[in-house]
Phi, psi and omega in degrees: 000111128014109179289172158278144164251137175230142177245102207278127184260175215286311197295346185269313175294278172346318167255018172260298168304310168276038174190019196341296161053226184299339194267267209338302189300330168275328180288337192299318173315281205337304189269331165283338181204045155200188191242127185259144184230129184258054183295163194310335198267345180280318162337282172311310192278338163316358186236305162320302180324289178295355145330290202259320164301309167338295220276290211304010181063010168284351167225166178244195180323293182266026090311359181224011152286308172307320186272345162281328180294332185291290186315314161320301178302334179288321202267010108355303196244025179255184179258132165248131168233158190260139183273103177296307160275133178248169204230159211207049213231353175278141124347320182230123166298348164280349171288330212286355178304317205282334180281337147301317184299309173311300186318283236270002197242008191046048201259136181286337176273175147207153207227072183219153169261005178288153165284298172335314167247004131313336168273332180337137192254157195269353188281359172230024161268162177305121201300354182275342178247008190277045162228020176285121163269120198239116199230178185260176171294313185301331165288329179278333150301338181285325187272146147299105194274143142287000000 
């Protein structure tokens, strides 16, 4: 059987790692029974963000070791697809990275705590993602994964 593909957004890796709880139990679901999928432009910012909380004082030192350290571990065990298209379909044009990253990866998931993008309507995504689910973590313990 065919895994689910997901696609995790930056703010979900970030609160899993420095705060784990209920976030740390969903990427661990996440990684037992899908497939994560990455692109480069995703990347970068899994890789910028935590940066700039660091330099804005929103994490301190050994938060933002444990969290380059997670991440490292985490993007070790994903999939990279290169984003082919760009999409023009977000309120803050840096969202519209994680919905290319979906396109070009078919991903049945998106994994976020933005609200921007948990309101999307699927009538308005691209007729190749309107079976994309753009869900919360809490939702995501909730459903039975393939």
């Amino acid at each position: 059987m065919q895994k689910s593909k997901v696609v995790i957004d930056t703010n979900i890796l970030i609160s899993a790692f420095v705060f784990g709880g209920n976030i740390e139990k969903v990427i661990k679901k996440v990684f037992s029974l899908c497939e994560i999928y990455v692109s480069p432009e995703l990347l970068r910012e899994y890789r910028e963000v935590p940066l700039e909380l660091k330099r804005r004082g929103k994490i301190n030192l050994h938060q933002l070791e444990v969290l380059i350290s997670g991440i490292a571990g985490f993007v070790s065990k994903v999939k990279f697809v290169n984003s082919k298209e760009r999409l023009f379909i977000c309120r803050d044009k840096e969202d519209n990275l994680l919905l290319e990253c979906c396109l070009a990866a078919e991903a049945d998931f998106l994994i976020t705590g933005d609200k921007d993008l948990l309101a999307i309507e699927p009538s308005k995504l691209p007729p190749n993602l309107r079976n994309l689910k753009i869900i919360t973590p809490l939702q995501l313990l909730q459903l039975s994964l393939k």
